[in-house]
TORKOL-4160 file (C-alpha; in steps of 0.2 Angstrom, whole numbers, padded with zeros to 4 digits, m for minus):
412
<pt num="1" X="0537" Y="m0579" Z="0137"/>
<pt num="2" X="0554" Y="m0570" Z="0133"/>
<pt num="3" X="0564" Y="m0582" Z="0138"/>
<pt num="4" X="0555" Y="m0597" Z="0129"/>
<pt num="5" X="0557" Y="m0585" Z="0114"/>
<pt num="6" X="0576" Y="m0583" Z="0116"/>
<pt num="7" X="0575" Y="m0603" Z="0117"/>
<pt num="8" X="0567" Y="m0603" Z="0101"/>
<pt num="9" X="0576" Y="m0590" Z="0093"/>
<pt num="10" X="0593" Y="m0601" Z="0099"/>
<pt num="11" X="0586" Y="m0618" Z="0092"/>
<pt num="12" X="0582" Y="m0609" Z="0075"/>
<pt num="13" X="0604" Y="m0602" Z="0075"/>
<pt num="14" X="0605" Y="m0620" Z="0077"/>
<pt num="15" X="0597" Y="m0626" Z="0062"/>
<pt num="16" X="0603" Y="m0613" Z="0051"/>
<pt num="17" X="0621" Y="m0615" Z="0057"/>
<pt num="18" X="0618" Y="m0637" Z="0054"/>
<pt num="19" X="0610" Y="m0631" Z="0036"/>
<pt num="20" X="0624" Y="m0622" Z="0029"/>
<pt num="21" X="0640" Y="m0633" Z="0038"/>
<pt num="22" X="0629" Y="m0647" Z="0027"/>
<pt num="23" X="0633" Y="m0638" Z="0011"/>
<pt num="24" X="0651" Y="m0638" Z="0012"/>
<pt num="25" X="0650" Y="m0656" Z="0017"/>
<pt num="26" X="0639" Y="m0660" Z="0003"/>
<pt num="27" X="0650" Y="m0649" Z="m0010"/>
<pt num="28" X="0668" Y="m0647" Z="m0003"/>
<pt num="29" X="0670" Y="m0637" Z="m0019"/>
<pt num="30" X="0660" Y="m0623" Z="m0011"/>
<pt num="31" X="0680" Y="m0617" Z="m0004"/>
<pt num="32" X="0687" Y="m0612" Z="m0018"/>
<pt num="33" X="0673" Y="m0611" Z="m0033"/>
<pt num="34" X="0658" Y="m0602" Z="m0037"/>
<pt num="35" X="0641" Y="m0613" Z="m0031"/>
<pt num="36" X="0634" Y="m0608" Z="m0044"/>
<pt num="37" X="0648" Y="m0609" Z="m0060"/>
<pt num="38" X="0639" Y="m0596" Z="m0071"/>
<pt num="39" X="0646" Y="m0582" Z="m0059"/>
<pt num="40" X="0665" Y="m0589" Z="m0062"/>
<pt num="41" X="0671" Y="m0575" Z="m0075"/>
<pt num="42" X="0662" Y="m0560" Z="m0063"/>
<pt num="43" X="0678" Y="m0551" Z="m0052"/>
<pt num="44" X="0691" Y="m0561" Z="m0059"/>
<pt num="45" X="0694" Y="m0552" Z="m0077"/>
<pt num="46" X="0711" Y="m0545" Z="m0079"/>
<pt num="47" X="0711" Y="m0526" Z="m0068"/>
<pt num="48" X="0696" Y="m0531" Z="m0058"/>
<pt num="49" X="0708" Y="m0535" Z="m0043"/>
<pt num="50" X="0715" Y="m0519" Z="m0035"/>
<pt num="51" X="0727" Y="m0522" Z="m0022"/>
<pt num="52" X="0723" Y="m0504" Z="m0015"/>
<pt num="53" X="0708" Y="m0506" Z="m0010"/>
<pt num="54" X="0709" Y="m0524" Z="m0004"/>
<pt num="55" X="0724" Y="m0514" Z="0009"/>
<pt num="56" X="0713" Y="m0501" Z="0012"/>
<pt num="57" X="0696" Y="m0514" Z="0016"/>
<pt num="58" X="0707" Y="m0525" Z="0025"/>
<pt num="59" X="0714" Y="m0509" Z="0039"/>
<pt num="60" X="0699" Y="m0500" Z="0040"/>
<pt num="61" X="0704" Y="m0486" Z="0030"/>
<pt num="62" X="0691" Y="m0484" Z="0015"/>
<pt num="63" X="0683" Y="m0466" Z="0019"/>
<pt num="64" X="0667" Y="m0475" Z="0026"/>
<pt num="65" X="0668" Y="m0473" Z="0045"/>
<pt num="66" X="0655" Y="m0485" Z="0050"/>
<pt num="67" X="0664" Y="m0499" Z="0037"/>
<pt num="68" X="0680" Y="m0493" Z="0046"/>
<pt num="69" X="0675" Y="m0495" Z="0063"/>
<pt num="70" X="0667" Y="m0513" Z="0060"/>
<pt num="71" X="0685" Y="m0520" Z="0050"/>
<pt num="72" X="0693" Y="m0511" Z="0065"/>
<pt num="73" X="0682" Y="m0518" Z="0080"/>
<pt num="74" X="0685" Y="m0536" Z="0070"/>
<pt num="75" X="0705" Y="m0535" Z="0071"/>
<pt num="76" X="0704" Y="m0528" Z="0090"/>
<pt num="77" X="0691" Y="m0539" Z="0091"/>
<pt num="78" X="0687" Y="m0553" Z="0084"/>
<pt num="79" X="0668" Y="m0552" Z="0081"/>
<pt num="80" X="0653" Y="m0542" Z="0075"/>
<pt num="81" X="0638" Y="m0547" Z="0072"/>
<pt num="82" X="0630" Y="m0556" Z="0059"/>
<pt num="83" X="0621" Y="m0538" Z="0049"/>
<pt num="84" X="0639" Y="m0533" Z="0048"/>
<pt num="85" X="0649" Y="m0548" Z="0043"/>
<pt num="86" X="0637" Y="m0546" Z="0028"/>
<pt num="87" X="0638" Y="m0528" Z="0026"/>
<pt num="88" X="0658" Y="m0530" Z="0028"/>
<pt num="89" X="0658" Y="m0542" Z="0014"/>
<pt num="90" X="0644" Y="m0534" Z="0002"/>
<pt num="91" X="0653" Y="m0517" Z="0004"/>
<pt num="92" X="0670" Y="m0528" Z="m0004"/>
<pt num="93" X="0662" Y="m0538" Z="m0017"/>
<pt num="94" X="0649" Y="m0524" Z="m0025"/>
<pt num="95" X="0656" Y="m0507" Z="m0021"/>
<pt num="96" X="0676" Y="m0512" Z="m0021"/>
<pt num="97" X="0672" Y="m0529" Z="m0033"/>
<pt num="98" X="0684" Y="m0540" Z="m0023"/>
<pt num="99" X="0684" Y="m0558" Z="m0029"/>
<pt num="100" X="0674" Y="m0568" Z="m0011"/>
<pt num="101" X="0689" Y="m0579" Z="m0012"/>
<pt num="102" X="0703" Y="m0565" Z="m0010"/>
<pt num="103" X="0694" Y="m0558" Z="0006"/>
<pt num="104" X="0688" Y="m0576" Z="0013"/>
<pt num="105" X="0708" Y="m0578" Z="0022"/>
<pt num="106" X="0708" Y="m0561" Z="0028"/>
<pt num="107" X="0691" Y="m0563" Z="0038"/>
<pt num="108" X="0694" Y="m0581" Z="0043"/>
<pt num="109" X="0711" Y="m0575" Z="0051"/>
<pt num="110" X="0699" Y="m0561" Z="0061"/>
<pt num="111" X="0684" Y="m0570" Z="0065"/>
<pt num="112" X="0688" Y="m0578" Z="0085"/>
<pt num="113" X="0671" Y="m0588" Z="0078"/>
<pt num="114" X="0677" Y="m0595" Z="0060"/>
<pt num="115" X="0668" Y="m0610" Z="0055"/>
<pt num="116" X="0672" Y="m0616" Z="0036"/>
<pt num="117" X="0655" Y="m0622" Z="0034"/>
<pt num="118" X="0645" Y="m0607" Z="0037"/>
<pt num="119" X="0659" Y="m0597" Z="0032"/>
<pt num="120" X="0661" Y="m0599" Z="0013"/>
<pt num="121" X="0642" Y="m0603" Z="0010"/>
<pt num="122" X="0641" Y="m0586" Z="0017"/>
<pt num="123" X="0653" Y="m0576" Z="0008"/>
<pt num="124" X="0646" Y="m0584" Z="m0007"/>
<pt num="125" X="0627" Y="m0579" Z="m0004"/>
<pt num="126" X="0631" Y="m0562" Z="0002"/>
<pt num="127" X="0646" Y="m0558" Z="m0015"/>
<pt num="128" X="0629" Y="m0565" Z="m0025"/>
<pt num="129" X="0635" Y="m0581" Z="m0031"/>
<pt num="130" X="0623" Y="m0595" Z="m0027"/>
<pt num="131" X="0611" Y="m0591" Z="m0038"/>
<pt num="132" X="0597" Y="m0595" Z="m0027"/>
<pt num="133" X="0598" Y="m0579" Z="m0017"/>
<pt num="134" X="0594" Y="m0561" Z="m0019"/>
<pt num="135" X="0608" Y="m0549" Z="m0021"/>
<pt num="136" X="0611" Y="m0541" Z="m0005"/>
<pt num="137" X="0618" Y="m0523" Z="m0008"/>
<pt num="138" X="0620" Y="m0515" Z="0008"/>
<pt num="139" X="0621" Y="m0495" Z="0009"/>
<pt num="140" X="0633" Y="m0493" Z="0021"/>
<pt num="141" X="0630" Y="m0476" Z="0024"/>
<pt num="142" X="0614" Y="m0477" Z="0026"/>
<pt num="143" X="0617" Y="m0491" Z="0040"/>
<pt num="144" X="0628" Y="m0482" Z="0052"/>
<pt num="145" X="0615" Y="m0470" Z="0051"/>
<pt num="146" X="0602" Y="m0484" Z="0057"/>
<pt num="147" X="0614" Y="m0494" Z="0067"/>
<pt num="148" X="0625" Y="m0480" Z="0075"/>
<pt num="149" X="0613" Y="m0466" Z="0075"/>
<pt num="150" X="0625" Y="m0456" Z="0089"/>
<pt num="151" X="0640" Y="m0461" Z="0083"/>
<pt num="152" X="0645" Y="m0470" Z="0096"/>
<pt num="153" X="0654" Y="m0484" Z="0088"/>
<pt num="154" X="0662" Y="m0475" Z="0074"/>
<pt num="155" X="0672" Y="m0461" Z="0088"/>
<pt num="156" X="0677" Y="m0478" Z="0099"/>
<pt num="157" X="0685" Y="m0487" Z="0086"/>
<pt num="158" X="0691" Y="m0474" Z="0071"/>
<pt num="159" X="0697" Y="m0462" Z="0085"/>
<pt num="160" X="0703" Y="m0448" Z="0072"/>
<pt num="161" X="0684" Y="m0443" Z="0072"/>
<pt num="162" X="0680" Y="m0443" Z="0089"/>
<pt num="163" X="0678" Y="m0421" Z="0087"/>
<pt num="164" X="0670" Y="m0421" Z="0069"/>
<pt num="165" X="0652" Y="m0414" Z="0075"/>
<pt num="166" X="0636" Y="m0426" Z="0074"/>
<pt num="167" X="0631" Y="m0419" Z="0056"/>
<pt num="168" X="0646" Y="m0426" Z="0047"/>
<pt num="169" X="0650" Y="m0442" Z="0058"/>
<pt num="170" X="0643" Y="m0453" Z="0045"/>
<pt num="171" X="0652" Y="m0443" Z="0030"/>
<pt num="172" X="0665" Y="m0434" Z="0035"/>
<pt num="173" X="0671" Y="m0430" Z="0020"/>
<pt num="174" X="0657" Y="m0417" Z="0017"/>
<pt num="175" X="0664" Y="m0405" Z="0033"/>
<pt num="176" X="0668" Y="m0391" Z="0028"/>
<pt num="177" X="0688" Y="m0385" Z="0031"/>
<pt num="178" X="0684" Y="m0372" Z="0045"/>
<pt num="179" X="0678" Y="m0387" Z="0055"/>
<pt num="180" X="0692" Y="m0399" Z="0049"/>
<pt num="181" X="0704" Y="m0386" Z="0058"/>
<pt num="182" X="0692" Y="m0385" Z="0073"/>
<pt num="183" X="0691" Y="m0401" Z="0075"/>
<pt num="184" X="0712" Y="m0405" Z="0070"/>
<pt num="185" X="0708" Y="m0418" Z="0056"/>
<pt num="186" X="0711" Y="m0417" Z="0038"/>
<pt num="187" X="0699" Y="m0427" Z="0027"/>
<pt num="188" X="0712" Y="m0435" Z="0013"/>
<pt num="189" X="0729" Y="m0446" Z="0015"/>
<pt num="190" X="0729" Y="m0461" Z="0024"/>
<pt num="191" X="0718" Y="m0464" Z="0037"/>
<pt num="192" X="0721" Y="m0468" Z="0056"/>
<pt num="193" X="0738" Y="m0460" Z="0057"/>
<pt num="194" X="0744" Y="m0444" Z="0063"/>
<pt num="195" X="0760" Y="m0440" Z="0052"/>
<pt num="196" X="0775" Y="m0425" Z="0055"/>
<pt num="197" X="0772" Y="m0411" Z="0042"/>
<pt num="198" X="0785" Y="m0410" Z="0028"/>
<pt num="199" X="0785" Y="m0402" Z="0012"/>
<pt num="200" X="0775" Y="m0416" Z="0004"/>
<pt num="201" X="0760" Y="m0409" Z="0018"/>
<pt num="202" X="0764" Y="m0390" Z="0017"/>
<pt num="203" X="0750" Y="m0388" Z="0005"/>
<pt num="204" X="0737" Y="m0399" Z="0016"/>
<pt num="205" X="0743" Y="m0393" Z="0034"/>
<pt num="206" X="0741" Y="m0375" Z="0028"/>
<pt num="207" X="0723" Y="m0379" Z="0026"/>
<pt num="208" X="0721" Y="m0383" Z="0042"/>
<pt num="209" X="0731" Y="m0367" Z="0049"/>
<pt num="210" X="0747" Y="m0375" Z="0052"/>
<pt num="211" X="0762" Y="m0369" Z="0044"/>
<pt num="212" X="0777" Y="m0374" Z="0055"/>
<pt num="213" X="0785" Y="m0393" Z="0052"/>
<pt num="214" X="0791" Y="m0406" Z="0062"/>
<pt num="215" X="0786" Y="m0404" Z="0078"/>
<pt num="216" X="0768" Y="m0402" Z="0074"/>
<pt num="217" X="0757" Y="m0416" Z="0068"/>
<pt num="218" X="0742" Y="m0420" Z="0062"/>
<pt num="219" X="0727" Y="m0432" Z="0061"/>
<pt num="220" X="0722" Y="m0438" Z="0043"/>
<pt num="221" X="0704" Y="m0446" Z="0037"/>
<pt num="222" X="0705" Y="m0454" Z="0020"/>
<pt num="223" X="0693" Y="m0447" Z="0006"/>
<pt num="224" X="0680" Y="m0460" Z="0002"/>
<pt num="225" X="0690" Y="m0470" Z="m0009"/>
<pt num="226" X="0675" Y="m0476" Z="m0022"/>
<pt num="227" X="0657" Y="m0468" Z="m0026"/>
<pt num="228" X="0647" Y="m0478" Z="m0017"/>
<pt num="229" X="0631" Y="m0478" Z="m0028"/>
<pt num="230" X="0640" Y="m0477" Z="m0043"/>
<pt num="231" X="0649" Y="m0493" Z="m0038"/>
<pt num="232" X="0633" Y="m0503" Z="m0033"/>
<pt num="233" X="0624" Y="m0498" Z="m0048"/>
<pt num="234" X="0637" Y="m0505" Z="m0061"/>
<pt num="235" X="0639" Y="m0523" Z="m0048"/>
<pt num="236" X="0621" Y="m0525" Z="m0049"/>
<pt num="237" X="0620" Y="m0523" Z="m0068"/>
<pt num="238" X="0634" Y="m0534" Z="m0071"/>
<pt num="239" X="0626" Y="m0548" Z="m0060"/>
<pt num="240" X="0609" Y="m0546" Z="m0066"/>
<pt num="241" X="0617" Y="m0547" Z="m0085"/>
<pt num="242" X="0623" Y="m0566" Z="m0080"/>
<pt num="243" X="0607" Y="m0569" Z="m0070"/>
<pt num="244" X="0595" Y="m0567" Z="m0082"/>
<pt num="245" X="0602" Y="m0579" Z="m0095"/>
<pt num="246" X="0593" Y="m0594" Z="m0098"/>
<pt num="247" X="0607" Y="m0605" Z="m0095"/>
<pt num="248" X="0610" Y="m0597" Z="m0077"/>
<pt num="249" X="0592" Y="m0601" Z="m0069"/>
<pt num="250" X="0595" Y="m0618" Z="m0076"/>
<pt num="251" X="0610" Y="m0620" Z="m0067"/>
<pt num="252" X="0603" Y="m0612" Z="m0053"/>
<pt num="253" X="0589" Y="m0624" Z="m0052"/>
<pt num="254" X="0600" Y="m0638" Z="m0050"/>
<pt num="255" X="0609" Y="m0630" Z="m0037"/>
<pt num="256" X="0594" Y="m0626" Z="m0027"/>
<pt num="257" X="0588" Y="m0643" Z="m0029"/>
<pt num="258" X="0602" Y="m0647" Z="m0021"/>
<pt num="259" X="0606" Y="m0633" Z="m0006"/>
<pt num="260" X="0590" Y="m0624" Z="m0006"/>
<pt num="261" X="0583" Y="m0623" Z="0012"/>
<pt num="262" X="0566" Y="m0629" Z="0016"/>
<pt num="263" X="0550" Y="m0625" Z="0025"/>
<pt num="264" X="0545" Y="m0633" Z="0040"/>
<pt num="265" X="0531" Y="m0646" Z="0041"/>
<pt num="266" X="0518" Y="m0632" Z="0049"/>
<pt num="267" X="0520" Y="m0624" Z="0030"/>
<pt num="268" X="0517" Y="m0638" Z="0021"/>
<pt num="269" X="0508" Y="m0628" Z="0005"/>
<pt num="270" X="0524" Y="m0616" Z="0002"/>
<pt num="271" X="0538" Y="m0633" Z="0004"/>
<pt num="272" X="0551" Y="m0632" Z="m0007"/>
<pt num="273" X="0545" Y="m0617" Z="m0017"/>
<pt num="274" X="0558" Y="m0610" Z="m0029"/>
<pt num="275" X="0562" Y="m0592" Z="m0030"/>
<pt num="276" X="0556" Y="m0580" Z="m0041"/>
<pt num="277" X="0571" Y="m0580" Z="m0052"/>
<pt num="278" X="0571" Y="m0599" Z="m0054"/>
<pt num="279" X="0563" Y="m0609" Z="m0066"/>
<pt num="280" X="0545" Y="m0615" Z="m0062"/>
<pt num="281" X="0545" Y="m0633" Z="m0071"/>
<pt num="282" X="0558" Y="m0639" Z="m0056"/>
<pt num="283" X="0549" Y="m0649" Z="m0046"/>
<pt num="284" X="0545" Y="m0643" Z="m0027"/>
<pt num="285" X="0554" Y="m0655" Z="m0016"/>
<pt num="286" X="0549" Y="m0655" Z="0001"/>
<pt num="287" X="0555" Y="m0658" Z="0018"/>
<pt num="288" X="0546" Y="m0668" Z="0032"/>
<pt num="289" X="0557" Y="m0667" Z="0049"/>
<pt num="290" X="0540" Y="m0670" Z="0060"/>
<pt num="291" X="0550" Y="m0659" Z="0072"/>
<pt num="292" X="0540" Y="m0646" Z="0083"/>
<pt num="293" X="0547" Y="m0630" Z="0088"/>
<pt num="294" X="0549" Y="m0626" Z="0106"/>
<pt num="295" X="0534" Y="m0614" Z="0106"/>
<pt num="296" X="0521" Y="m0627" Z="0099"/>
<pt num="297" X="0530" Y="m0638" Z="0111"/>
<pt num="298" X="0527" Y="m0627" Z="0125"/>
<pt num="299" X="0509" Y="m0624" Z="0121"/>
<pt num="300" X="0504" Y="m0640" Z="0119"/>
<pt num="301" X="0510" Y="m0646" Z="0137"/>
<pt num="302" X="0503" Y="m0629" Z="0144"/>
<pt num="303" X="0485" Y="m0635" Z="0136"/>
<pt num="304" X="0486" Y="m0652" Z="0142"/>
<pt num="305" X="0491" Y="m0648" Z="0158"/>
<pt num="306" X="0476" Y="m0635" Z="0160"/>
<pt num="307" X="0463" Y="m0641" Z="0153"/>
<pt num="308" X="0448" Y="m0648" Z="0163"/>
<pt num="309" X="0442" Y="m0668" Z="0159"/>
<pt num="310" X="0426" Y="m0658" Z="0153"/>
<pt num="311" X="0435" Y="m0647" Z="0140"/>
<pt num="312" X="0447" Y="m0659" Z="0136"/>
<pt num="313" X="0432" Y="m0671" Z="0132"/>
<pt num="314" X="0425" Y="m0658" Z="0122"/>
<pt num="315" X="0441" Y="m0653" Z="0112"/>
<pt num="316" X="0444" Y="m0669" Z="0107"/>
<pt num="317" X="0426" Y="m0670" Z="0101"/>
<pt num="318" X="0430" Y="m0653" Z="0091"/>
<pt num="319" X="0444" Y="m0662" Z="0081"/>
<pt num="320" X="0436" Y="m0678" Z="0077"/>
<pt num="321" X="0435" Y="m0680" Z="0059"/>
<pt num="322" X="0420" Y="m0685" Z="0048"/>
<pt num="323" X="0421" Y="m0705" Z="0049"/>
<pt num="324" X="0414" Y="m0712" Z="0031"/>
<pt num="325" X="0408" Y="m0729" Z="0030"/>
<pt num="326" X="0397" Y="m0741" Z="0016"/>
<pt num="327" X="0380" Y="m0746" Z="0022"/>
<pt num="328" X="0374" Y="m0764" Z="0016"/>
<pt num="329" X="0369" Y="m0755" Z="m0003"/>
<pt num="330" X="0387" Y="m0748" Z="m0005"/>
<pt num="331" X="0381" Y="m0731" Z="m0006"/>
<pt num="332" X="0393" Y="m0717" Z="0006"/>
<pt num="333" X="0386" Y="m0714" Z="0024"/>
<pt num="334" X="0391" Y="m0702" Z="0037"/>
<pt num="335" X="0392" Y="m0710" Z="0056"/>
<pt num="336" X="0397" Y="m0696" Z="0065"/>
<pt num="337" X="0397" Y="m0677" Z="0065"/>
<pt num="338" X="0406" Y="m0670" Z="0078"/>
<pt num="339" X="0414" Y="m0652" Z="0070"/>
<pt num="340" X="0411" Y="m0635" Z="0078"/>
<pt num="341" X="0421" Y="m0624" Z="0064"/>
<pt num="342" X="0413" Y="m0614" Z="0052"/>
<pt num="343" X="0417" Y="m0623" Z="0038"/>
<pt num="344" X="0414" Y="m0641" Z="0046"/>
<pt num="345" X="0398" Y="m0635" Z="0054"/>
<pt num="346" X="0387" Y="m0643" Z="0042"/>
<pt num="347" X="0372" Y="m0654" Z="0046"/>
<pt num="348" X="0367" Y="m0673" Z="0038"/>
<pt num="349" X="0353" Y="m0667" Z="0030"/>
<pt num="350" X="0361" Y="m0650" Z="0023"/>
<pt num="351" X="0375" Y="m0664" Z="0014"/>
<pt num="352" X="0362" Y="m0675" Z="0007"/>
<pt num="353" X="0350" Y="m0659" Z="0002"/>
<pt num="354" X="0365" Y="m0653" Z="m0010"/>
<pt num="355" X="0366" Y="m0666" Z="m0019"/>
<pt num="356" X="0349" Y="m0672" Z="m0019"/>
<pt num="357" X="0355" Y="m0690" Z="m0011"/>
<pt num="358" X="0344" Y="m0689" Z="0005"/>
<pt num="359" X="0340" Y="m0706" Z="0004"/>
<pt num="360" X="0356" Y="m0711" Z="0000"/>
<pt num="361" X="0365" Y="m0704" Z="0011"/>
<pt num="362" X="0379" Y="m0690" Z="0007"/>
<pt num="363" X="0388" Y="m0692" Z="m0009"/>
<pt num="364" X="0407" Y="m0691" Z="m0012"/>
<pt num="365" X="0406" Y="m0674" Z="m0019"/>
<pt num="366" X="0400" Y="m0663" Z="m0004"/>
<pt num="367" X="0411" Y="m0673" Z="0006"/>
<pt num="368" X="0427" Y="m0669" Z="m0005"/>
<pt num="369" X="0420" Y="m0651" Z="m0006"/>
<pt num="370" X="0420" Y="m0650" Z="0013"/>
<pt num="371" X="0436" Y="m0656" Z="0017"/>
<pt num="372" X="0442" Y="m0642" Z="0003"/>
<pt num="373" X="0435" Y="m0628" Z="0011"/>
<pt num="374" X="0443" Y="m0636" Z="0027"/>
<pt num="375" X="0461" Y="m0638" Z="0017"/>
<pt num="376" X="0458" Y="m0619" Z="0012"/>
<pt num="377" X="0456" Y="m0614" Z="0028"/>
<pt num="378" X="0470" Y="m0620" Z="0035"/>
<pt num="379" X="0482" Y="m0616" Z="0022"/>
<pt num="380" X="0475" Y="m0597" Z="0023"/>
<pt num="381" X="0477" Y="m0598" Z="0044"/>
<pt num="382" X="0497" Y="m0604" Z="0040"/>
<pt num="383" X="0500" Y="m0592" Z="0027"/>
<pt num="384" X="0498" Y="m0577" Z="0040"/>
<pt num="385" X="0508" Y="m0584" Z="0054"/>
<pt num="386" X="0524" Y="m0579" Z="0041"/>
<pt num="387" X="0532" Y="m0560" Z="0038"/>
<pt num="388" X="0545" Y="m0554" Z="0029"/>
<pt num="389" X="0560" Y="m0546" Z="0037"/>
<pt num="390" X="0562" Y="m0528" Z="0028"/>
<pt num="391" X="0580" Y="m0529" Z="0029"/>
<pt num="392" X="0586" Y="m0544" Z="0021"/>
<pt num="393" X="0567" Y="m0550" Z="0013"/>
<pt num="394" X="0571" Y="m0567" Z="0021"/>
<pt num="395" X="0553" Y="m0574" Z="0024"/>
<pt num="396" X="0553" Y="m0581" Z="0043"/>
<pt num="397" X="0541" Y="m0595" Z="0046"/>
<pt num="398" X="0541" Y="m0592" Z="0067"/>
<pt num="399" X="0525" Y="m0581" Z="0072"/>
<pt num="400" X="0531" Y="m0575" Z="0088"/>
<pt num="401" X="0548" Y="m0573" Z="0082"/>
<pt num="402" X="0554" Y="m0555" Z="0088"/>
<pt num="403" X="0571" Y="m0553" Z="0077"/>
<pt num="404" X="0574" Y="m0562" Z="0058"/>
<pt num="405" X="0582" Y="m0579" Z="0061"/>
<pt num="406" X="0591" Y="m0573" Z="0047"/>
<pt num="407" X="0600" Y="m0555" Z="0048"/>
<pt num="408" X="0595" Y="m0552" Z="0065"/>
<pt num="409" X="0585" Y="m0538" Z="0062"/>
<pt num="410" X="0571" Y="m0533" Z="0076"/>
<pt num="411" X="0554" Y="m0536" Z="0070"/>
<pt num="412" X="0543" Y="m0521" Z="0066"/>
């Protein structure tokens, strides 16, 4: 059912967007200081700010034409969606290493949707400073590629590339000059701006084929204005350096002790698991809700409402569980046997024949070992209603779920 799916998909917004308002209630701090404190000293050493590329992130003017378009679409706009929010603020806190706090005015300003309590949490998780999540390094290149395959996007909203051939849309600063002065734009200067030639240009606009001034004009991309993979590399470095220290997974413990998400009660067996990164000896602290989504919600009142008194009668039979009682000696009896499973499908006789109790009666051992081979099985059948999204790794917990309740991202 589509439309129950969007439901679901809706409720699941919902919870993520009650989830991270919760942090900043919990931690007001979160608006001005790092949730995790050991990432304090990163992009806020002396020369680490650079006020020309903050300008430059902030017009739509850094040489990437799909981040352009998406800072552009923003101003015009007022909103972009959720995959790039995050590249937006990965690309200035990694490739340009922007401080999240010097960048969190400008988007809140933009966003037509700003929320300070999933605004801040977000910044911080996607400029890597919670501690408790992976570092999420966007290629931006690589993702107008992916999101923007034709183009389309980039030639609406950075209009100075709406001629530059489907080849170089994504880095036009690799066209050659012969079709820079076919397509009237010179890659270098400021971007977005068609200027009069003067002298300062002569040597640009020449180039291009023009020689006279003044009354001609022409249409300027900037030159990428970082390497991208140089860039990335050196952020991630510099952040794993701090998050491998000892003291920084204890700290990040704490911190996930107290913001980590949690699973929901159908995974039970992965409740509260820390990441990777994190110490083990924290203990798991689980979440019990007793909430059901709107899918099992659904499926239960579809059954109900289908099944025959007959099937009904026999279902109810299939879930009744093994009902242990004490004859007169004391010794463990079994009443009733009603499973049809596999692993419940075991005879009286076949109990008491394993442990050699016939007489009497089934000992505490095969009934512990059935109801483990029962817990197995169900732990097993829960772990395989999960996947991983492959573009931001967040690990869903809803089967049918067709997009990441995370990123967004469509479900292979």
């Amino acid at each position: 059912n589509p439309w129950l799916r969007s439901l679901a998909s809706f409720q699941s917004r919902m919870h993520w967007r009650s989830h991270f308002i919760q942090k900043l209630e919990a931690q007001p701090s979160l608006e001005c200081q790092d949730q995790c404190l050991a990432f304090s000293n990163l992009r806020r050493q002396p020369g680490d700010f650079n006020q020309q590329y903050y300008d430059a992130w902030c017009e739509g003017r850094t040489g990437f034409p799909f981040v352009d378009a998406c800072m552009r679409c923003l101003i015009r706009c007022g909103w972009v969606n959720f995959r790039m929010r995050a590249m937006l603020v990965s690309f200035a806190t990694y490739n340009l290493w922007l401080d999240w706090k010097k960048i969190a005015g400008h988007l809140a300003r933009v966003f037509l949707d700003y929320e300070p309590g999933i605004h801040y949490p977000q910044l911080q998780m996607q400029a890597g400073t919670t501690g408790i999540n992976a570092m999420r390094v966007y290629n931006v290149t690589k993702q107008g590629k992916d999101q923007d395959p034709n183009g389309i996007f980039i030639r609406n909203f950075c209009p100075e590339l709406k001629d530059v051939p489907m080849e170089y849309i994504h880095e036009p600063c690799n066209m050659p000059l012969n079709v820079q002065r076919k397509v009237g734009v010179r890659i270098g200067g400021s971007g977005g701006n068609r200027y009069c030639i003067t002298d300062a240009m002569a040597s640009s606009c020449s180039d291009l084929g023009i020689n006279e001034k003044s009354e001609c004009d022409v249409t300027f991309y900037p030159s990428p204005i970082v390497d991208e993979k140089k860039t990335a590399k050196a952020a991630k470095d510099k952040l794993s350096a701090v998050r491998k220290q000892e003291s920084t997974k204890q700290e990040a413990a704490q911190v996930y002790l107290k913001h980590g998400s949690r699973r929901s009660p159908g995974m039970k067996d992965r409740d509260g698991v820390m990441p990777k990164a994190l110490s083990s000896t924290v203990k798991r602290v689980k979440l019990d809700t007793g909430q059901m989504s709107l899918v099992s919600s659904w499926k239960n009142v579809s059954q109900e409402q289908s099944m025959e008194p007959e099937a009904a009668e026999v279902e109810e039979n299939c879930k009744s569980k093994l009902i242990i009682c004490l004859d007169d000696e004391g010794n463990d009896s079994i009443d009733d046997i009603s499973a049809t499973s596999v692993d419940q499908k075991v005879s009286v006789e076949g109990l008491r024949s394993q442990t050699g109790t016939a007489e009497n009666g089934c000992s505490q051992s095969s009934i512990a070992s059935l109801h483990t081979r029962n817990s197995d099985y169900s732990v097993k059948e829960s772990d395989s209603k999960e996947w991983s999204c492959k573009a931001c790794t967040f690990l869903n917990e809803k089967p049918l779920a067709l997009v990441c309740s995370m990123c967004g991202t469509l479900r292979d």
